[in-house]
TITIDREN-40238 format. One line per field, with one value per residue (C-alpha): chain; x, y, z. Coordinates in nm, 3 decimals. Each point is the difference from the previous one (the first is absolute). Example, Ala and Ser with C-alpha at 12.3 -4.5 7.8 and 13.67 -1.06 7.14 Angstrom:
! residues 2
kette <- c(A A)
X <- c(1.230 0.137)
Y <- c(-0.450 0.344)
Z <- c(0.780 -0.066)
! end
This chain:
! residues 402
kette <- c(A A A A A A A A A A A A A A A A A A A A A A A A A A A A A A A A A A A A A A A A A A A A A A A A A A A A A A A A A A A A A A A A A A A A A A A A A A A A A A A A A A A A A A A A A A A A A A A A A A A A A A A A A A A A A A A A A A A A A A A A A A A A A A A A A A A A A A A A A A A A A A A A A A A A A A A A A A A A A A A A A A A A A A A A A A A A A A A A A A A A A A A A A A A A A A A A A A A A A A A A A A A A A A A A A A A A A A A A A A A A A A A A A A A A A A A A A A A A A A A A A A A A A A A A A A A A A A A A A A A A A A A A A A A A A A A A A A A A A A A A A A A A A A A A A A A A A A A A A A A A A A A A A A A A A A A A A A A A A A A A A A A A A A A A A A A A A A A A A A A A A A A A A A A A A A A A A A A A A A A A A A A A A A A A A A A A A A A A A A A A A A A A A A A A A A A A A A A A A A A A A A)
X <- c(-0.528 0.205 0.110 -0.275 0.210 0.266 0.367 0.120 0.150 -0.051 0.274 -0.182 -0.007 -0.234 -0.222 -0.031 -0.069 -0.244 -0.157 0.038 -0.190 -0.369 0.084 -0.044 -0.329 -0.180 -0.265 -0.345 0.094 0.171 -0.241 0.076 0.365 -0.020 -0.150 0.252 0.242 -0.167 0.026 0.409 0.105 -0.242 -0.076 0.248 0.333 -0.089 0.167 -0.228 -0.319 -0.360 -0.035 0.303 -0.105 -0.311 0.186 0.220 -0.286 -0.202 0.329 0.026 -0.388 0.072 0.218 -0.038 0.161 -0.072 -0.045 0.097 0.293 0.096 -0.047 0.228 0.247 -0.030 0.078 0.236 0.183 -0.023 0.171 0.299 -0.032 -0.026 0.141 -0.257 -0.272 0.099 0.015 -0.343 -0.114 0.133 -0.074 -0.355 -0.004 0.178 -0.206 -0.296 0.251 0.150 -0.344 -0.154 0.296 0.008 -0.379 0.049 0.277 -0.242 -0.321 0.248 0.122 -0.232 -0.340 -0.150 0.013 -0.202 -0.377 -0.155 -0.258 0.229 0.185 -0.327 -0.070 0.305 -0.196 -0.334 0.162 0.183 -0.386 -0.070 0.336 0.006 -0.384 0.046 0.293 -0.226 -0.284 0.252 0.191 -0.359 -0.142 0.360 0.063 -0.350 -0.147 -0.204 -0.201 0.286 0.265 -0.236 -0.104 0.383 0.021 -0.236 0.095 0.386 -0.150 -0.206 0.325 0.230 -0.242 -0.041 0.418 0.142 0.372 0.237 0.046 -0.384 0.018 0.278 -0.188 -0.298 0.206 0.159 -0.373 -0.134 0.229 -0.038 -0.362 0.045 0.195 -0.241 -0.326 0.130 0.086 0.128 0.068 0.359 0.161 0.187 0.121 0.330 0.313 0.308 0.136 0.382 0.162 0.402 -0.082 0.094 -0.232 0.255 -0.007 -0.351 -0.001 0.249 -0.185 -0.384 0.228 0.139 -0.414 -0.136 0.345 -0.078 -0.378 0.057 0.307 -0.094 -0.307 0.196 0.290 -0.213 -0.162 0.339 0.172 -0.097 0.042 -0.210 0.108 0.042 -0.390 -0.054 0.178 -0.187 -0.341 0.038 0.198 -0.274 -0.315 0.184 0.036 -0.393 -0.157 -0.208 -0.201 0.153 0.138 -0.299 -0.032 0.322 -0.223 -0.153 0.335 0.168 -0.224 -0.015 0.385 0.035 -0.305 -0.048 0.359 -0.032 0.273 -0.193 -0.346 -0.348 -0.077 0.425 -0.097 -0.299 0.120 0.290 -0.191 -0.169 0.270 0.132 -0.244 0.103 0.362 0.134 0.170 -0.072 -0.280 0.247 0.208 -0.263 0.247 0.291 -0.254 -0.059 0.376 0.019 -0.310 0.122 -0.064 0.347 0.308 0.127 -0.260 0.072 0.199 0.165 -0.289 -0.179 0.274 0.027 -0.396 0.006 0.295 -0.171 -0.350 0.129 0.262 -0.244 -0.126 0.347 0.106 -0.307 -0.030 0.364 -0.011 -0.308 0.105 0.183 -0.308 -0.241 -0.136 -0.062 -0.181 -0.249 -0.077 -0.051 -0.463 0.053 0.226 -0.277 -0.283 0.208 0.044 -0.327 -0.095 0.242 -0.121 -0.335 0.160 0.177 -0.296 -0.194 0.312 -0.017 -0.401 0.071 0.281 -0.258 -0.176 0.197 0.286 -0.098 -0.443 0.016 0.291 -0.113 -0.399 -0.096 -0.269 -0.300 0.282 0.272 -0.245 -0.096 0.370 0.121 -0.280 0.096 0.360 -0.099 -0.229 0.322 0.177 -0.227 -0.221 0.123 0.390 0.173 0.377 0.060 0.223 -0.272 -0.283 0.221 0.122 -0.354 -0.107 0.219 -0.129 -0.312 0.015 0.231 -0.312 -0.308 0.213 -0.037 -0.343 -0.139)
Y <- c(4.523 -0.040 -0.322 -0.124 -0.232 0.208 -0.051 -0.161 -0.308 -0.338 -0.304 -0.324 -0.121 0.329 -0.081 -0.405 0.130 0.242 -0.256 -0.292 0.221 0.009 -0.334 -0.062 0.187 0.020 -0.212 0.059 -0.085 0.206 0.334 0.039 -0.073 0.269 0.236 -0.099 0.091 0.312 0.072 -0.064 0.113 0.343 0.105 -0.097 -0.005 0.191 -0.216 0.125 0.184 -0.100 -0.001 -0.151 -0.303 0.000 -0.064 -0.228 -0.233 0.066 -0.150 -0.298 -0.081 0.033 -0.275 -0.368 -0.115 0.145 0.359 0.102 -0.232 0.135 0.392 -0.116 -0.134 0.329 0.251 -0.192 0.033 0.370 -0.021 -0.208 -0.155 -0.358 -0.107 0.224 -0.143 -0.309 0.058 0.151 -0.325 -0.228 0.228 0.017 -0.363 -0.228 0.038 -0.126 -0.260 -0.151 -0.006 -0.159 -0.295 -0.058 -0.107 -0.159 -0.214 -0.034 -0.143 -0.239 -0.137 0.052 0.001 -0.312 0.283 0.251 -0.088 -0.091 0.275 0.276 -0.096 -0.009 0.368 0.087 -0.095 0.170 0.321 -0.023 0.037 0.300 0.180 -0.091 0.119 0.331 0.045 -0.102 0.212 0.314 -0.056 -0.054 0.352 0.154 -0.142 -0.131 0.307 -0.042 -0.265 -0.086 -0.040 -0.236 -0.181 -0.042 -0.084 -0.279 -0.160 -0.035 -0.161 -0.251 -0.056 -0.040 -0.281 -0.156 0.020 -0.038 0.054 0.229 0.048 0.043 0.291 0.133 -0.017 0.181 0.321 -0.028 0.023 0.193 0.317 -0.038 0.070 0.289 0.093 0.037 0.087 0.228 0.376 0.134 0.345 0.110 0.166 0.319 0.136 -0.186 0.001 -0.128 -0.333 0.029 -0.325 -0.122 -0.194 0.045 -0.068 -0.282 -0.100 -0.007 -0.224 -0.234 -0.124 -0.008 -0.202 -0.232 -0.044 -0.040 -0.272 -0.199 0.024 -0.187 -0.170 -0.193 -0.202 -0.100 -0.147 -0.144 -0.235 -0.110 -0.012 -0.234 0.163 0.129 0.325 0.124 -0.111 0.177 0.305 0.006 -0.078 0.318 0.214 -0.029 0.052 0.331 0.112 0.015 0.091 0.329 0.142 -0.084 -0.291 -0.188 -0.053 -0.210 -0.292 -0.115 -0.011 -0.162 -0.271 -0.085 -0.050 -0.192 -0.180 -0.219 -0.107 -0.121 0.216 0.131 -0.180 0.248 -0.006 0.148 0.253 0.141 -0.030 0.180 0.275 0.076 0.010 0.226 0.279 0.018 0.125 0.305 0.095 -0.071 -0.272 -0.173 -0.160 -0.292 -0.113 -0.053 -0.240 -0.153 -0.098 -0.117 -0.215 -0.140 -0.418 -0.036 0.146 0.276 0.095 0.128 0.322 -0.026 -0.083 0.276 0.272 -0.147 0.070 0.327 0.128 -0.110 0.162 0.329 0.029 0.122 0.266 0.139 -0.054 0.156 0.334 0.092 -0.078 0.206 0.354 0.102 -0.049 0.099 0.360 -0.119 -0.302 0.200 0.198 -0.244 -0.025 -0.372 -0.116 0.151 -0.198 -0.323 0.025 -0.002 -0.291 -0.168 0.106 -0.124 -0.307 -0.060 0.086 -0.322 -0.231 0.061 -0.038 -0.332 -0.091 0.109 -0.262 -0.278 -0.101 0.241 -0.073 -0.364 -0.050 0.186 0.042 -0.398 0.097 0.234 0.069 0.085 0.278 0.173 -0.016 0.137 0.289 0.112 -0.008 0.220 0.286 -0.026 0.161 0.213 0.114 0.000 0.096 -0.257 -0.067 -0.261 -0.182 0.002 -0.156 -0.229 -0.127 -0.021 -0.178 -0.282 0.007 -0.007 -0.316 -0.144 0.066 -0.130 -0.331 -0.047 0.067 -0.112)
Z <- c(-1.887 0.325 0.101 0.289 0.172 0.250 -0.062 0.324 -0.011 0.255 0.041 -0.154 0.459 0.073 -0.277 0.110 0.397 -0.127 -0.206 0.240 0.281 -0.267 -0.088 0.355 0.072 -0.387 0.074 -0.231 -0.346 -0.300 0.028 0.369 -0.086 -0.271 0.316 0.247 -0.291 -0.040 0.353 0.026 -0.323 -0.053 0.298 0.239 -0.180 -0.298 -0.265 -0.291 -0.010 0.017 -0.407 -0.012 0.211 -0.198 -0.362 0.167 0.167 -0.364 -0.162 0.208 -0.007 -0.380 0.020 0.068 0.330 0.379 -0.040 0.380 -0.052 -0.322 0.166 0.268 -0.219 -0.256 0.390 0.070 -0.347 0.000 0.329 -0.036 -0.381 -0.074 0.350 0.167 -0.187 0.117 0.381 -0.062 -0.111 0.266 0.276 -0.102 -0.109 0.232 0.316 -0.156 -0.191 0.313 0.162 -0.265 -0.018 0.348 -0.048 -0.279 0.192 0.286 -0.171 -0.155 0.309 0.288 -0.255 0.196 0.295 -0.132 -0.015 -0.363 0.145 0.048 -0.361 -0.162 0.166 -0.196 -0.315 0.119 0.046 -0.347 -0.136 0.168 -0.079 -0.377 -0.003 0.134 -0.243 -0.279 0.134 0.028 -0.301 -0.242 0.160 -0.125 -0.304 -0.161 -0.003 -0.295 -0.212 -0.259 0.275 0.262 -0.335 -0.044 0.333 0.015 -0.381 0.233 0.257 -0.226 -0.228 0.323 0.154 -0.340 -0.018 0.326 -0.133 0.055 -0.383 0.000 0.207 -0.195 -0.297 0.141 0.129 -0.348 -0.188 0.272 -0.107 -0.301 0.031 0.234 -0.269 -0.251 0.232 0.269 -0.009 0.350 0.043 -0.050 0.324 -0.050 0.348 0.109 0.169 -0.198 0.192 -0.013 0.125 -0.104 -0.265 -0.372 -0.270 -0.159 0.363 -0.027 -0.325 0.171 0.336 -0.257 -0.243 0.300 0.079 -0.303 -0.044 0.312 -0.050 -0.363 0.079 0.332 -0.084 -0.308 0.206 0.235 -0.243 -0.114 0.312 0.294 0.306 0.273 0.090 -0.325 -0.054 0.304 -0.075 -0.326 0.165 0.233 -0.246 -0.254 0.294 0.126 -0.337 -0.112 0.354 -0.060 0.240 0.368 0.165 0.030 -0.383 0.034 0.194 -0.312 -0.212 0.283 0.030 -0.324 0.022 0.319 0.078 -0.307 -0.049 0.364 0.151 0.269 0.093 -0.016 0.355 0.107 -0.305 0.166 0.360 -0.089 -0.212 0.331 0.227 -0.268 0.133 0.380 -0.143 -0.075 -0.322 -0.334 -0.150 -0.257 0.298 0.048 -0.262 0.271 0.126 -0.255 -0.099 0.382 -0.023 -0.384 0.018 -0.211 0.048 0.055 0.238 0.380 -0.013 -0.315 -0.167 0.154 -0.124 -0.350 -0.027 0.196 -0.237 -0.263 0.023 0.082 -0.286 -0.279 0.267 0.021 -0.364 -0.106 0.209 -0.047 -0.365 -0.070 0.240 -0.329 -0.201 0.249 -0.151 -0.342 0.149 0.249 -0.294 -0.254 -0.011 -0.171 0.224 0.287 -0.224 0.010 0.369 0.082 -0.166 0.213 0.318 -0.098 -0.130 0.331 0.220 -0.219 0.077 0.419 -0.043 -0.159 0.310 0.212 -0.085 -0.105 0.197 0.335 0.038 -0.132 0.242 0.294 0.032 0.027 0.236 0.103 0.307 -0.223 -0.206 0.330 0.141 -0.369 0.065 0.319 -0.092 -0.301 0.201 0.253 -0.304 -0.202 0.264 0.327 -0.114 0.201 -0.114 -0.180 0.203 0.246 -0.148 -0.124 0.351 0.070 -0.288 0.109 0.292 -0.087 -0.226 0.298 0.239 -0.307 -0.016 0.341 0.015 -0.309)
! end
């Protein structure tokens, strides 16, 4: 079959300016940054056709780690090889970064400014974004008794063990009974992905994961230093997010709340400030690194946890292109993945819960603020960066009140 991606070539600087303009203007989440994608990529420039796009985004949803982020970084590669996958990345990535940072730095520094009302709006709308996710996410992916029965065994293991290894171990079970329960259908109709990168290639950057994966949390506990227990911390949460961004919440929580690097209430103001930003979910961990209690924390901080959480995403989707066609047809791997999914869907139902409602809904004011917020979203289609401006404002206004 013919190669689907066309032959013209791009310098690694047209790829970043392409990039850096939707990093600039994705706002919605990762499925409208898979349609603005779709828009640039298909129909406007033509890069690869609409079946094409299709594998790619199945690949990359496949995958742990931010899908649009990981689609971006796989264009980008077929455009200008590893450096172009790289300018994809930080032109789609450092808009949100830098925003992200410089609030970070702010609620540091000028937090006494900024009303407790407004910050606990933050919070509020954190509750209505993670629920719709959960809402969407259950409809798509526990579409059947076994896999919402998986789903809700997660969620009671994941509040029972609110560790990160916890939720490791229930992805880890959780395929390996969609293993042996589920059948999906096998897909036949494809396009052959052909990217610039060699099947040894291919074993070397899943070797260097699987390596760092293993390696880090193991050095860690024998050496004493911060940002190498950061860089593991972040390494090992970008590495085991399936599903969407919003899965990394509960992993990232477990990391950084409990060892007191970052304090619960920062967490979840931060999470919601993450929504009014363009650009991809997983860089509420550049605010994280800013906001860190212990050195390094502030910029450096924030790039040693950024770099961090996206390095599976990029290690994974260009070591797995070479592999790719066996993969998609492979019905066990299929049944394995779905068990996931369900698995995953359990863990955000359980962070729904416990850190963002305990946190956030303290009163019958909070519950009708978190509704509206919600119906903003699901029902009345407002962006996201709108209703959460005016869920700030709101709590700003019920403090006042109240």
């Amino acid at each position: 079959m013919a190669d689907s991606f066309t032959t013209e070539r791009y310098s690694a600087w047209s790829v970043f300016l392409i990039f850096l303009r939707l990093g600039l203007t994705s706002f919605g989440g990762p499925i409208a940054h898979l349609g603005y994608f779709h828009h640039e990529f298909v129909s406007r420039r033509q890069w690869l056709t609409e079946r094409s796009y299709a594998d790619l985004v199945a690949l990359c949803q496949f995958l742990p780690g931010p899908a649009s982020s990981q689609v971006g970084i796989a264009l980008g590669l077929s455009r200008a090889g590893y450096r172009g996958a790289l300018a994809a990345w930080a032109g789609f990535t450092l808009p949100s970064a830098m925003l992200m940072i410089l609030f970070a730095l702010g609620l540091s520094r000028y937090g006494a400014v900024l009303s407790p009302g407004a910050l606990h709006g933050l919070k509020i709308v954190a509750v209505a974004v993670v629920a719709q996710a959960v809402w969407g996410m259950a409809r798509n992916l526990c579409t059947d008794v076994p896999r919402i029965t998986l789903m809700v065994i997660a969620a009671c293991v994941a509040l029972l063990a609110p560790s990160a290894w916890g939720q490791v171990g229930v992805i880890v079970v959780a395929g390996w009974v969609g293993l042996m329960l589920f059948k999906p259908a096998q897909r036949v109709e494809h396009d052959v992905l052909s990217l610039p990168v060699s099947r040894r290639a291919g074993v070397m950057w899943l070797a260097l994961f699987l390596l760092l994966l293993v390696g880090l949390p193991l050095l860690a506990e024998r050496v004493t230093d911060q940002s190498l227990a950061m860089v593991d911390a972040f390494y090992r949460s970008g590495s085991l997010v399936f599903g969407g961004g919003h899965v990394v919440l509960p992993l990232l929580q477990a990391e950084v709340v409990p060892s007191g690097w970052v304090n619960n209430e920062t967490f979840l103001a931060g999470y919601g400030a993450a929504q009014a930003v363009p650009g991809p979910l997983f860089t509420f961990a550049a605010f994280l690194g800013a906001s860190m209690s212990f050195p390094p924390s502030g910029w450096a901080g924030a790039m040693i946890c950024l770099l961090a959480i996206f390095a599976p995403a990029f290690l994974l989707v260009v070591g797995a292109l070479p592999f790719w066609e066996h993969l998609r047809r492979s019905v066990r791997a299929q049944a394995a993945l779905a068990g996931v999914n369900a698995a995953v869907v359990g863990l955000l139902l359980a962070a729904l819960y416990q850190p963002v409602w305990t946190s956030a809904i303290l009163k019958p004011q909070d519950f009708g603020l978190a509704l509206v917020a919600l119906m903003a979203l699901m029902v009345w289609k407002l962006p996201a960066w709108l209703v959460v401006i005016g869920t700030g404002v709101a709590g700003w206004v019920l403090s006042v009140l109240v």
